[in-house]
ZABAKE-106400 format. One line per field, with one value per residue (C-alpha): residue number from 1; residue in three letters; z, x, y. Coordinates in pm, whole numbers, always signed. Example, Ala and Ser with C-alpha at 12.3 -4.5 7.8 and 13.67 -1.06 7.14 Angstrom:
% residues 2
resi <- 1  2
resn <- ALA  SER
pz <- +780  +714
px <- +1230  +1367
py <- -450  -106
***
This chain:
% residues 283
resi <- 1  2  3  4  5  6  7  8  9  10  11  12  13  14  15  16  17  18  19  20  21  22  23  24  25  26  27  28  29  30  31  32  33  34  35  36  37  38  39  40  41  42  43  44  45  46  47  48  49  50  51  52  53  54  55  56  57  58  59  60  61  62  63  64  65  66  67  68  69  70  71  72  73  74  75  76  77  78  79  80  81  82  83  84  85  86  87  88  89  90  91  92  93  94  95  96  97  98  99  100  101  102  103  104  105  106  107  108  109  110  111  112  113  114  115  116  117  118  119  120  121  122  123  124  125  126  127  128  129  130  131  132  133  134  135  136  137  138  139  140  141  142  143  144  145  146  147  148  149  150  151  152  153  154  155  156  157  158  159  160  161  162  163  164  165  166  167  168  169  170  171  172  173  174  175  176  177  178  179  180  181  182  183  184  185  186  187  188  189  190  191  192  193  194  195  196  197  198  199  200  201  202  203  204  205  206  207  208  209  210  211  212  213  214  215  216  217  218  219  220  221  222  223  224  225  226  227  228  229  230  231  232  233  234  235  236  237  238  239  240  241  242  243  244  245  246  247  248  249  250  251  252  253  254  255  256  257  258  259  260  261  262  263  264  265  266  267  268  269  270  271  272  273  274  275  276  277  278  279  280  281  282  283
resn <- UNK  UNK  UNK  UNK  UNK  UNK  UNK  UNK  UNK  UNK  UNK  UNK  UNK  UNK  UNK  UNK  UNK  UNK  UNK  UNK  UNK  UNK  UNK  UNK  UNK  UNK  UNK  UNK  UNK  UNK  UNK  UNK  UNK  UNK  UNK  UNK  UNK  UNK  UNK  UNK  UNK  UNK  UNK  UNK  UNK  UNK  UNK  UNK  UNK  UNK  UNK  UNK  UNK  UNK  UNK  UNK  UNK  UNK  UNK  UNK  UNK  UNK  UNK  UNK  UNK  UNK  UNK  UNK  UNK  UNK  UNK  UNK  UNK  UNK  UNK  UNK  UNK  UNK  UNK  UNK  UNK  UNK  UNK  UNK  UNK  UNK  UNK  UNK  UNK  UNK  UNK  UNK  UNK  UNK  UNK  UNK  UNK  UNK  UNK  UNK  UNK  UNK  UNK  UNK  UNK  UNK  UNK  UNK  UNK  UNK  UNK  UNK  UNK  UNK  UNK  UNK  UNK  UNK  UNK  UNK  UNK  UNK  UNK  UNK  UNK  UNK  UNK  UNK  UNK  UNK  UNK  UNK  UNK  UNK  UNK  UNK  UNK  UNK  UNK  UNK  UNK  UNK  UNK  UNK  UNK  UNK  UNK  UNK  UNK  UNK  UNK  UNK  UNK  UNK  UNK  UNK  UNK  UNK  UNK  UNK  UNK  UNK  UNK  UNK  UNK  UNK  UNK  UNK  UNK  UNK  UNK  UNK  UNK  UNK  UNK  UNK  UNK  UNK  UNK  UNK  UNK  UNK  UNK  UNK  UNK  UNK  UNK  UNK  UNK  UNK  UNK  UNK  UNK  UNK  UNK  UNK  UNK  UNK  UNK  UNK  UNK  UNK  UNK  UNK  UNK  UNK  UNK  UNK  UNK  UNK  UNK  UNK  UNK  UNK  UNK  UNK  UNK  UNK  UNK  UNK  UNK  UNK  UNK  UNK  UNK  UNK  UNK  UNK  UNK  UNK  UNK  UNK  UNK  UNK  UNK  UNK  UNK  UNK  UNK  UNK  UNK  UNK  UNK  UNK  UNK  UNK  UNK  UNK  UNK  UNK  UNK  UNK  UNK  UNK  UNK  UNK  UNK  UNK  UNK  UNK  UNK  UNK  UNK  UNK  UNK  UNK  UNK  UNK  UNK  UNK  UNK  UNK  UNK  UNK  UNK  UNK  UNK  UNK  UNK  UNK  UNK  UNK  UNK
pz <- +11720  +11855  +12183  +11995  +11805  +12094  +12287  +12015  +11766  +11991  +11910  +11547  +11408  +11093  +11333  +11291  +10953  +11031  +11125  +10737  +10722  +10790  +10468  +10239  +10380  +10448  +10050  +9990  +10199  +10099  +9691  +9791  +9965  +10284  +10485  +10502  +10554  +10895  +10973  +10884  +11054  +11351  +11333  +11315  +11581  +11811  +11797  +11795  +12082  +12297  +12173  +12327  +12671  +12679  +12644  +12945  +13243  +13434  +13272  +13352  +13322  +12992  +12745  +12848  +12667  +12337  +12119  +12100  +12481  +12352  +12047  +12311  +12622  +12272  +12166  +12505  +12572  +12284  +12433  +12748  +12555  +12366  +12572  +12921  +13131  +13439  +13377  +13414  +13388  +13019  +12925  +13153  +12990  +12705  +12497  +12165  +12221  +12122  +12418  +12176  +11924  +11592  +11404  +11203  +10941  +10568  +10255  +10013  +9739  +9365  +9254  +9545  +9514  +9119  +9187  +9437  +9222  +8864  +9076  +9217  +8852  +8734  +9006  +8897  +8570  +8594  +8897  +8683  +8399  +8610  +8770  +8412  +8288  +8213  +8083  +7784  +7468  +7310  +7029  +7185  +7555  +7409  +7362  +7676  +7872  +7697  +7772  +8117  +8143  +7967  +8289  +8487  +8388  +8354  +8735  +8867  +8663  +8817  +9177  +9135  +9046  +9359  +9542  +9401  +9481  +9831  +9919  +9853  +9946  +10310  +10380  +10547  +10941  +11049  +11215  +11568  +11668  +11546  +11744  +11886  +11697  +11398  +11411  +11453  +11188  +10884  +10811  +10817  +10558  +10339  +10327  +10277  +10021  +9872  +9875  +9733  +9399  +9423  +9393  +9188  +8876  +8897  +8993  +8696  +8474  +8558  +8520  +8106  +7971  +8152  +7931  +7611  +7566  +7364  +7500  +7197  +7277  +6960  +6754  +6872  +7008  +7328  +7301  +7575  +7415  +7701  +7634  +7822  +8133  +8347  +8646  +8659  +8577  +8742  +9076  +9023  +8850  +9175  +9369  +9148  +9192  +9588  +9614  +9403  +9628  +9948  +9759  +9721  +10021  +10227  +9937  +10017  +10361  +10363  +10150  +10378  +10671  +10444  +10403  +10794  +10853  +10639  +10683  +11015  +11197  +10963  +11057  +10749  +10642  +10301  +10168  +10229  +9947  +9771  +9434  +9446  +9259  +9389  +9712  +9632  +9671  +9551  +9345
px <- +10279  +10027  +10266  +10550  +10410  +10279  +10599  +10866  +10619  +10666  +11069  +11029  +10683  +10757  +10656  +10318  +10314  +10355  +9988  +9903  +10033  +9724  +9553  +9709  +9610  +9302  +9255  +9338  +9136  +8840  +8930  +8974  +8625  +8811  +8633  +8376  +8447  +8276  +8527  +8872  +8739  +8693  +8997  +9197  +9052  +9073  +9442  +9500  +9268  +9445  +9766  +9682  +9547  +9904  +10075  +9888  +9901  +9726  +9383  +9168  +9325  +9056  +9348  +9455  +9150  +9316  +9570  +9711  +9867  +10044  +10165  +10262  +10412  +10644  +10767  +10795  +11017  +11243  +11254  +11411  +11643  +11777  +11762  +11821  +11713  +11574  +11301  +10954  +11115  +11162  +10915  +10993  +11338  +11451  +11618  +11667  +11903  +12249  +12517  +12785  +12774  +12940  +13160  +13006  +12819  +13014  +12852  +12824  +13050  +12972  +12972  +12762  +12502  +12442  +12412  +12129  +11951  +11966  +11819  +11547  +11438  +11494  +11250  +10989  +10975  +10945  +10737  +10511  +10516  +10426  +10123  +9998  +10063  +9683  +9614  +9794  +9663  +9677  +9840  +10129  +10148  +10411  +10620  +10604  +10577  +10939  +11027  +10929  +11119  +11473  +11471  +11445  +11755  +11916  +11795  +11965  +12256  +12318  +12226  +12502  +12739  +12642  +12696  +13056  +13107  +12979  +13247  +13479  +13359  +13203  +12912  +12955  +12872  +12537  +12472  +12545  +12177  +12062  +11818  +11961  +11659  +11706  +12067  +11916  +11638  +11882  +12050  +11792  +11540  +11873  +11920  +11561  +11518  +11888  +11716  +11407  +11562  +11780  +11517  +11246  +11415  +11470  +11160  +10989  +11257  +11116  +10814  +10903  +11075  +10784  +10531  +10687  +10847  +11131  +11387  +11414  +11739  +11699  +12015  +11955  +11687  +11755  +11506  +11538  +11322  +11124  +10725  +10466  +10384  +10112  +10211  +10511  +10418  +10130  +10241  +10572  +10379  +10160  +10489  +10677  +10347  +10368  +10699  +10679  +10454  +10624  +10913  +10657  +10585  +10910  +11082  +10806  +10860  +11214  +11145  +10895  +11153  +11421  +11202  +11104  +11476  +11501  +11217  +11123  +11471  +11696  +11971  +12095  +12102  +11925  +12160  +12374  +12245  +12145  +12288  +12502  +12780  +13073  +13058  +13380  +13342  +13572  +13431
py <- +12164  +12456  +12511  +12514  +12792  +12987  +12917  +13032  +13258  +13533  +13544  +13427  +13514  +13304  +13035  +13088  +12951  +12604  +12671  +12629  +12350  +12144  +12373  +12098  +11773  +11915  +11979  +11661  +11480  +11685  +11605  +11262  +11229  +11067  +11341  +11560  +11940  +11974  +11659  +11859  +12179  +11998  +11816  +12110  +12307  +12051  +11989  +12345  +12406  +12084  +12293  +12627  +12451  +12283  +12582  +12728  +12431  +12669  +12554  +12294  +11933  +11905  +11913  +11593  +11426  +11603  +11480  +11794  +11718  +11433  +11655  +11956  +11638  +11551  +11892  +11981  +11655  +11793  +12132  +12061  +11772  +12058  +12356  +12259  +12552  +12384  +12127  +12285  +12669  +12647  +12806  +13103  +13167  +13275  +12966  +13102  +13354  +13127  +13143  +13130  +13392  +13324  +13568  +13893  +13750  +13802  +13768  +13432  +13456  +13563  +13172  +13056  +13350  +13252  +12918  +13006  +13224  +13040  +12721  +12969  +13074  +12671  +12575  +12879  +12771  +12394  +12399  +12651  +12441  +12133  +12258  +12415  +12045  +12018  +12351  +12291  +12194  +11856  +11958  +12138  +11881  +11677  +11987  +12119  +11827  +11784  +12130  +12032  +11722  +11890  +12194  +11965  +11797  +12103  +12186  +11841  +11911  +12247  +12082  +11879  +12143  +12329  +12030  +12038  +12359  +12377  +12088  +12293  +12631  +12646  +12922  +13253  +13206  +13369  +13667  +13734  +13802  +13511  +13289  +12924  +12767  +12949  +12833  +12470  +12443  +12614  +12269  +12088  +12297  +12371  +11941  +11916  +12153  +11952  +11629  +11728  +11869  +11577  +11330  +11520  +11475  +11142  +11028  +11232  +11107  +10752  +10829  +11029  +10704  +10502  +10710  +10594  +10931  +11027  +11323  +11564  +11814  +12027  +11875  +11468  +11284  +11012  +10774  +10461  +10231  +10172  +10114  +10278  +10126  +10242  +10017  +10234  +10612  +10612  +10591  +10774  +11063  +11104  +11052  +11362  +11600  +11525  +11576  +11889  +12041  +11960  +12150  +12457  +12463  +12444  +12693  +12947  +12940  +12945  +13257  +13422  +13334  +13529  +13823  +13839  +13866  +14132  +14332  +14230  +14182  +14384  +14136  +14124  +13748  +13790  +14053  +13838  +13590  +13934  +13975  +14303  +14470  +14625  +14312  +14276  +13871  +13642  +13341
***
């Protein structure tokens, strides 16, 4: 991953914070005793340091007794798969710069932007009230942990409804200035961050009924029957907190990336998810 970084960080410094990504495993192998500290340290610089001696061939031939060759030999495969530029020159031009520019980029409309941000403050909120979850008193954890469970619902039921709507209702094109990679990797983070909030709620709704909980919605109760069964909600509860934090994670960078466009490249494409009256959009 390290000479993908250097390679493209350069043209979209967001880049460089794939670089964290290692923080996480590395907490969790620590809290899980798998390895030492000294061990993940290591482990890290390593692969980046077999990264940055990829990125220069120039160096010594000693990178090829990393694993971070292999890593850079793969992305580098990829590279010239996707951006054919002449075989060993790719990294001399300039591949990010799309040779077909799309149309002026237009604004989301009214129905599409609230969708966006009532699932931003739905996520807040229950992912908030998720990692409190052992905070709370014992008295008052049944309450929220319903409180918890009933946004959540709410959240996949609006998901769905944006699902509805984006059939029907195709996004703006992006800007003109755009990079080729940032053109490639939007999809795919927008589907990711889809499936995660797709399967999220289900997987903590299995794991709520498998607790011997009942759903209280204020005016009824819905109570499955179901008794609690630790052979179920245990591992679907750790499966719902690691999924919740892979959606952390990939919503916070897709949010720094949306504040680097706007701060950084002033290229417009967060105003144009930017709440704003007067747009003149049509819902």
């Amino acid at each position: 991953m390290t000479p993908f970084i250097a390679n493209y960080g350069r043209q979209d410094p967001w880049i460089w914070a794939l670089e964290a990504l290692p923080v996480y495993d590395a907490f969790a192998r620590l809290k899980s005793q798998a390895h030492w500290q000294a061990d993940v340290i290591a482990g890290w610089a390593l692969g980046t340091g077999g990264g940055v001696l990829e990125y220069h061939p120039r160096h010594p031939p000693v990178g090829a007794a990393l694993a971070g060759r292999l890593v850079g030999r793969l992305f580098q495969a990829v590279l010239v798969r996707s951006y054919p530029t002449g075989g060993s020159k790719i990294m001399d031009t300039n591949p990010l710069e799309s040779s077909h520019p799309l149309q002026p980029a237009a604004r989301y409309r009214f129905v599409a932007i609230a969708f966006h941000w009532a699932m931003f403050v739905l996520v807040v909120i229950v992912g908030v009230m998720g990692v409190l979850h052992d905070s709370w008193p014992k008295q008052t954890q049944g309450f929220w942990i319903n409180v918890h469970a009933l946004i959540g619902i709410l959240l996949w039921l609006v998901l769905l409804a944006r699902f509805g709507y984006r059939l029907r209702h195709s996004p703006p094109t992006l800007p003109t200035d755009i990079s080729a990679f940032s053109r490639r990797l939007s999809s795919p983070v927008h589907l990711t961050l889809y499936a995660l909030m797709f399967v999220i709620p289900i997987v903590g709704f299995v794991t709520f009924i498998n607790h011997g909980r009942v759903f209280h919605f204020g005016l009824f109760d819905l109570n499955f029957g179901i008794k609690k069964n630790p052979a179920i909600f245990e591992p679907t509860e750790d499966i719902h907190g690691y999924l919740a934090y892979a959606l952390f994670a990939l919503a916070g960078l897709h949010a720094l990336a949306a504040l680097w466009h706007h701060f950084i490249r002033h290229d417009g494409v967060l105003r144009r998810m930017w709440p704003a009256r007067g747009a003149g959009l049509s819902p």
